[in-house]
C-alpha positions in Angstrom: -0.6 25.2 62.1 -3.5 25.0 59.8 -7.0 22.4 60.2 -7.6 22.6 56.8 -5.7 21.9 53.3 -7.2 22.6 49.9 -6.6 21.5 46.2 -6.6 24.6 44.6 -5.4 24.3 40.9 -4.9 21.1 38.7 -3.0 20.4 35.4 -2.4 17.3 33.4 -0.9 16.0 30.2 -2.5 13.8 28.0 -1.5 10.5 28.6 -0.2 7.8 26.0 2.9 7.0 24.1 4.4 10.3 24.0 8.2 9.3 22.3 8.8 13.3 20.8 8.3 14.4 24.6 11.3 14.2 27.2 10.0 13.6 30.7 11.0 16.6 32.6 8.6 18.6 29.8 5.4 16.6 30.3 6.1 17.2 33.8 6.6 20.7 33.1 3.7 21.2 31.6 1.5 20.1 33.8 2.9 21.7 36.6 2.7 25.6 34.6 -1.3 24.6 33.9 -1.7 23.5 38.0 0.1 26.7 38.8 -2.0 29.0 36.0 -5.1 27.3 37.3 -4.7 28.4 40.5 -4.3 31.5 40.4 -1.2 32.0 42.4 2.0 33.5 40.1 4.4 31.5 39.9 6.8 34.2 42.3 4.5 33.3 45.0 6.8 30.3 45.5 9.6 31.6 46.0 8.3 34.4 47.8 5.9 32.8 50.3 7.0 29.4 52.6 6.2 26.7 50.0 7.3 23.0 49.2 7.3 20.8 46.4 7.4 16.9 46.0 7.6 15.4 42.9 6.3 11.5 42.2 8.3 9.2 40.7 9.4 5.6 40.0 11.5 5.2 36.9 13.2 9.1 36.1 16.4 9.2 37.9 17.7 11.6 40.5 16.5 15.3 41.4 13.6 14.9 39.4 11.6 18.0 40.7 14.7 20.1 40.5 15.3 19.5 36.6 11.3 19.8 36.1 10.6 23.4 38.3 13.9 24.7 36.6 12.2 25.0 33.7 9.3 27.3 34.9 11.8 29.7 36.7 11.1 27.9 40.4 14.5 27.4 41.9 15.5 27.5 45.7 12.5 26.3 47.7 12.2 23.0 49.2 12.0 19.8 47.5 11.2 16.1 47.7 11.5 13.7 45.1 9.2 10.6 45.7 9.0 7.0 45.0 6.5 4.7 46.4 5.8 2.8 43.4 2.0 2.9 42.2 1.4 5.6 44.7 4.1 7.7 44.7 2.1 10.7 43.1 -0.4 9.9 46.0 2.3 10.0 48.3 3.6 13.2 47.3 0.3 14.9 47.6 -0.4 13.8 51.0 3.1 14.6 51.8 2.6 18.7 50.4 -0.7 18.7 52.7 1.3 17.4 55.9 3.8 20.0 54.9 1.1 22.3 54.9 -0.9 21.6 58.1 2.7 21.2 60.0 3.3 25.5 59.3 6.3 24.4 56.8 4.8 25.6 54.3 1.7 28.0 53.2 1.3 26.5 49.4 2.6 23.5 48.0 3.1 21.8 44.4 2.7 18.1 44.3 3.6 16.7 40.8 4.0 13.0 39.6 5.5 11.6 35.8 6.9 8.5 34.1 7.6 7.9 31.0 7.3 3.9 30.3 7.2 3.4 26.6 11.0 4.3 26.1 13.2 2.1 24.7 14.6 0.0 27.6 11.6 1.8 29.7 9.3 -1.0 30.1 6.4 -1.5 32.9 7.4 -2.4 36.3 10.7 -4.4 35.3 11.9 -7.4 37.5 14.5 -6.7 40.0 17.2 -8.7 41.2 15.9 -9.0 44.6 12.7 -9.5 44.5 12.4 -13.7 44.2 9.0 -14.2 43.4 8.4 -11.3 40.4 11.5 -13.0 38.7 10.1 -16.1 39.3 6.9 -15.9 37.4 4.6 -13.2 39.6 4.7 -10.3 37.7 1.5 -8.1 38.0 -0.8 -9.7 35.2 0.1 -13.1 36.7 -1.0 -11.5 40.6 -4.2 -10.2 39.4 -4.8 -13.4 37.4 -4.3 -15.6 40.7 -6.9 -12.9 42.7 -9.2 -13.5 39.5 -9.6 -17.4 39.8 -9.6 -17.0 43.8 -12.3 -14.3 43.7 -14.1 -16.6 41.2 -14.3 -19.9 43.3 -15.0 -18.2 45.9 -17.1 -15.7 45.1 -18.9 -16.7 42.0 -17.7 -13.8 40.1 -17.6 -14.2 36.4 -15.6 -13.1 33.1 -18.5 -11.5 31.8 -18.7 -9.1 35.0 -14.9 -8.5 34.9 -15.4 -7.6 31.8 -17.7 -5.2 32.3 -15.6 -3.3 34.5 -13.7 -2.5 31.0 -16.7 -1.8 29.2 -17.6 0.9 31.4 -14.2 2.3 32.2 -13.5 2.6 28.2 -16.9 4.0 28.2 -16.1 7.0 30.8 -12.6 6.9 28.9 -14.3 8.0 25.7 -15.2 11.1 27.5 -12.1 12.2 28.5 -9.4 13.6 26.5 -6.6 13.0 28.5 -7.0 9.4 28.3 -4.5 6.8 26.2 -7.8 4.9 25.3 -10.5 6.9 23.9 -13.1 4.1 21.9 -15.5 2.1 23.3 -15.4 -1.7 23.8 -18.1 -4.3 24.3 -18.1 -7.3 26.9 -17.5 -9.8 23.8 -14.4 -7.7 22.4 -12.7 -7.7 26.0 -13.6 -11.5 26.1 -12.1 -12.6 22.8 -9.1 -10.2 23.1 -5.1 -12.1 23.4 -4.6 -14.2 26.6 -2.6 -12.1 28.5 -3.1 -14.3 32.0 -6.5 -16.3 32.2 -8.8 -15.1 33.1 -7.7 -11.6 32.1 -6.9 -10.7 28.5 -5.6 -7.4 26.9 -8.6 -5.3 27.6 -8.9 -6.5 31.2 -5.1 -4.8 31.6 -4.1 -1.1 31.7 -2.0 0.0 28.8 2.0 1.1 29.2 1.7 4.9 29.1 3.7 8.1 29.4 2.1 10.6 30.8 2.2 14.0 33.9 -0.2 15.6 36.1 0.1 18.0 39.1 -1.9 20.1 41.4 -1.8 23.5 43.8 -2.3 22.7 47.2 -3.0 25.6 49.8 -3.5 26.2 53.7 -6.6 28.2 55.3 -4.4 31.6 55.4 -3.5 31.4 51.4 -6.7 30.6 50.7 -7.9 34.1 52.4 -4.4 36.0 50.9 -5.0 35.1 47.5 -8.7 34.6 47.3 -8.7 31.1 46.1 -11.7 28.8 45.4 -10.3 25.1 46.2 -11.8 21.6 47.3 -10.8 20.4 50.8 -8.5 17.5 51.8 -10.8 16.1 54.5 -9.1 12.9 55.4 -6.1 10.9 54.2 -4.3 7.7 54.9 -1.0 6.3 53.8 -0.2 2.7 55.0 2.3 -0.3 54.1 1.4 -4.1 53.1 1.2 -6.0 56.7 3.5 -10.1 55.9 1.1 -12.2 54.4 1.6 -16.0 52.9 -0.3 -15.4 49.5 1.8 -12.2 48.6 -0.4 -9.9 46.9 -2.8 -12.5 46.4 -6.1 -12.7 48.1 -9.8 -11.9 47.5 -9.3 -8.5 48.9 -6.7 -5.9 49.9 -6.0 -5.8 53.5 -4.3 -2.7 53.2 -6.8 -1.0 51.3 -9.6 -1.8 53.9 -7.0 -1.0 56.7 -6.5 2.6 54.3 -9.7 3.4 54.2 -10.9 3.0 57.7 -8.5 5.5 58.9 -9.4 7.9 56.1 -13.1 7.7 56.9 -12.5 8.4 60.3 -10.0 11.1 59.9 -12.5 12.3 57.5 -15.5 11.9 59.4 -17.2 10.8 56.6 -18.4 7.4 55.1 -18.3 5.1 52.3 -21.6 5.6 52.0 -20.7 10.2 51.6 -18.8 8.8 48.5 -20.2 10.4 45.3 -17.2 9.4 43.1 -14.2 7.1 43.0 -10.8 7.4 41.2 -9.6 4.1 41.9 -6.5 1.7 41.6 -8.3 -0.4 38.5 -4.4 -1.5 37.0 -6.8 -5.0 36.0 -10.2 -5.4 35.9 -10.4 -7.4 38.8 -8.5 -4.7 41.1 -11.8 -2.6 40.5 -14.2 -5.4 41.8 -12.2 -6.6 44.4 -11.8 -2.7 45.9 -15.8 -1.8 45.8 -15.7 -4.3 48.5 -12.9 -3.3 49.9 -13.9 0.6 50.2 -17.3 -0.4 51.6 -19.1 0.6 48.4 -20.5 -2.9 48.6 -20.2 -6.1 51.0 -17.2 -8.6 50.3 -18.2 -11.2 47.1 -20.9 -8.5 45.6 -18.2 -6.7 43.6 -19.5 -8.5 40.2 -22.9 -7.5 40.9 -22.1 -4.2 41.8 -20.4 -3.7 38.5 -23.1 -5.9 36.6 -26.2 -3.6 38.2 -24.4 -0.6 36.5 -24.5 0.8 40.0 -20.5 2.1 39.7 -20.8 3.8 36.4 -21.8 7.4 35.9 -25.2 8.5 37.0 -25.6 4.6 38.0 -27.2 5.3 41.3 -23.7 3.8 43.3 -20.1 5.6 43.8 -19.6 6.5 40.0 -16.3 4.4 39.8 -13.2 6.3 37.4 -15.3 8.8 35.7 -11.7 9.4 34.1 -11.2 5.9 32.9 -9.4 5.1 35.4 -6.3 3.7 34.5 -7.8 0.5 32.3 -8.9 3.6 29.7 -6.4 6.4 31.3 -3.3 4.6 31.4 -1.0 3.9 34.3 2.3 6.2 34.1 3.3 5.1 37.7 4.3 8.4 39.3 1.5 10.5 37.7 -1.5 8.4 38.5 -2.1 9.8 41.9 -1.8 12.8 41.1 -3.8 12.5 38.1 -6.7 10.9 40.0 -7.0 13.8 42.8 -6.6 16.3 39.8 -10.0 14.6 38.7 -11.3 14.8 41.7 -10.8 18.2 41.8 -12.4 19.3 38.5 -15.7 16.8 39.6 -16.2 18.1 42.4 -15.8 21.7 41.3 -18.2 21.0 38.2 -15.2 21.3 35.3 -15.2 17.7 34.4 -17.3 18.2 31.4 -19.0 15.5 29.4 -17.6 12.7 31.9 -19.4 15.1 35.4 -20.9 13.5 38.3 -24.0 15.3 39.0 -24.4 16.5 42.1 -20.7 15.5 43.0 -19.8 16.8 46.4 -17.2 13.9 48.0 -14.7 12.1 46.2 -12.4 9.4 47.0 -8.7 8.5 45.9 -7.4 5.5 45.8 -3.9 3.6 44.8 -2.0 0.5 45.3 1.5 0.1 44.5 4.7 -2.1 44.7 5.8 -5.7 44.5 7.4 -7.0 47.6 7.8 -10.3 48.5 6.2 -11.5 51.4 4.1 -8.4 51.6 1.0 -7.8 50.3 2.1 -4.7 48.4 4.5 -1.7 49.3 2.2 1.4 49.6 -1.4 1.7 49.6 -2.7 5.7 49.9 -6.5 6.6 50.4 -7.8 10.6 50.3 -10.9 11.7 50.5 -11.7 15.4 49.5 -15.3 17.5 50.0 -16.5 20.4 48.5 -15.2 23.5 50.7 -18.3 24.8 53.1 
């Protein structure tokens, strides 16, 4: 068994409406880019014990298989995923478990959706779930957190808004990102009513979209001389019964998440350089500040407001990507995406949208709809700078 799992190569599409681009190839490509990044050939694979796990919500059966075909990888182990929001989160940390466990010495962990489809559409009711088809769709959720975190709270529009002003503002720096131009506090605040409080710009856009990464144990790393970020400390948890649903003025799950991740890590919110974080609606972003620890519960607006969670702000710089208000939210892909950022921050390739001094980063995604529970999945990793 290995201590120690590392991120070791990262690829990603471009995300956006991609309607020339058949799913299995955005995934494709993203998973040849992870593998050339890494520097381990693609034979490796099959030559060495290795695993893949492929994230997914929407793309049908033996997704990895009819993605890996295509860059020659046939044979090895693998997993197709779906945890909702986090299943590309849930496939990374299932590689690294794969990895510590001896199964395996190097991994792939790969996540894509394509939503913008005809007949594709974003998170589409099902017939079992009461209260979605009932009105409680996620605009409507995040809406009902909104006015809640607002009464009680004090929280305003204008700082909600502001969560999109910044995130559109880190967007513009990334060229992976659906959204690339800037937005003001006044433009997010006159844009269509989508569910009051929250308009258009306070909502991620539909988006198609692939990302994957490399993911190695202590005795590849040595073999094939790899440079990589570490895996320090991970948490994968489910959404405890609740009365209000998803709604609340914070995420039980997410605090519960990232206890055990700080402890596993052995490190604290307050180690946290950057964030990729579960930002679907502006309000998600405020709400999880406090919910992380990067502030005390009800400061979220203020947090945002003081500039402390953008780049260079003096805080946890929040999505340096975007996030997925400026990024986009193809469901199986964002986790993925958001450690694949990590990995370029905290290695110094992230470019105009770099941290300085970047040395621990924190993942961070939310995900499915069930009745009765608060949500279906909620994944937390937190990655260092290999010693």
């Amino acid at each position: 068994m290995t201590d120690k799992v590392y991120v070791v190569g990262a690829g990603m599409t471009s995300f956006g409406p991609q309607p020339d681009v058949e799913v299995h190839e955005l995934a494709r490509r993203a998973v040849w880019d992870a593998i050339a990044s890494s520097g381990i050939g693609p034979r490796s694979f099959r030559d060495r014990p290795a695993f893949a796990f492929a994230g997914h919500a929407y793309q049908g059966p033996c997704f990895a298989q009819k993605t890996l075909m295509k860059v020659g990888l046939q044979g090895m182990p693998m997993v197709n995923v779906e945890n909702a929001c986090a299943s590309g989160s849930t496939a990374v940390i299932a590689a690294a478990a794969m990895i510590r466990s001896g199964e395996a010495e190097i991994a792939i962990a790969f996540g894509a959706e394509k939503l913008t489809r005809p007949g594709g559409g974003f998170l589409p009711v099902v017939a079992d779930d009461l209260e979605s088809a009932m009105g409680r769709v996620m605009p409507s959720a995040f809406a009902m957190q909104a006015k809640l975190h607002m009464a009680r709270w004090g929280t305003t529009r204008e700082q909600m808004a502001l969560v999109s002003v910044k995130n559109r503002r880190h967007g513009a720096l990334n060229p992976y990102c659906h959204f690339k131009d800037e937005v003001t506090v006044e433009q997010v605040l006159a844009a269509p009513a989508i569910a009051d409080p929250l308009t258009r710009l306070s909502c991620c856009p539909v988006s198609d979209g692939a990302a994957a990464v490399v993911l190695a144990g202590q005795a590849a790393l040595r073999r094939f001389g790899l440079q990589g970020v570490e895996l320090a400390g991970h948490a994968l948890v489910s959404g405890e019964r609740t009365p209000f649903g998803i709604v609340d003025d914070h995420s039980e799950m997410s605090i519960r998440a990232a206890r055990l991740a700080y402890q596993r890590a052995g490190l604290g919110p307050e180690d946290v350089d950057l964030c990729e974080m579960h930002d679907p609606f502006t309000i998600a972003e405020i709400i999880h500040y406090e919910d992380l620890g990067f502030c005390a519960p009800g400061e979220g607006g203020a947090y945002v407001e003081q500039g402390l969670s953008a780049i260079g702000g003096g805080g946890v710089a929040v999505s340096p990507s975007g996030g997925l208000l400026s990024k986009g939210h193809p469901l199986g892909a964002t986790g993925v995406a958001q450690v694949a950022e990590i990995y370029w921050q905290l290695r110094g390739q992230a470019g105009a949208r770099q941290v300085p001094r970047a040395r621990v980063g924190l993942a961070h995604t939310v995900g499915g709809g069930v009745t009765k529970l608060e949500s279906g999945a909620c994944a937390v990793m937190l990655f260092k700078q290999a010693a």
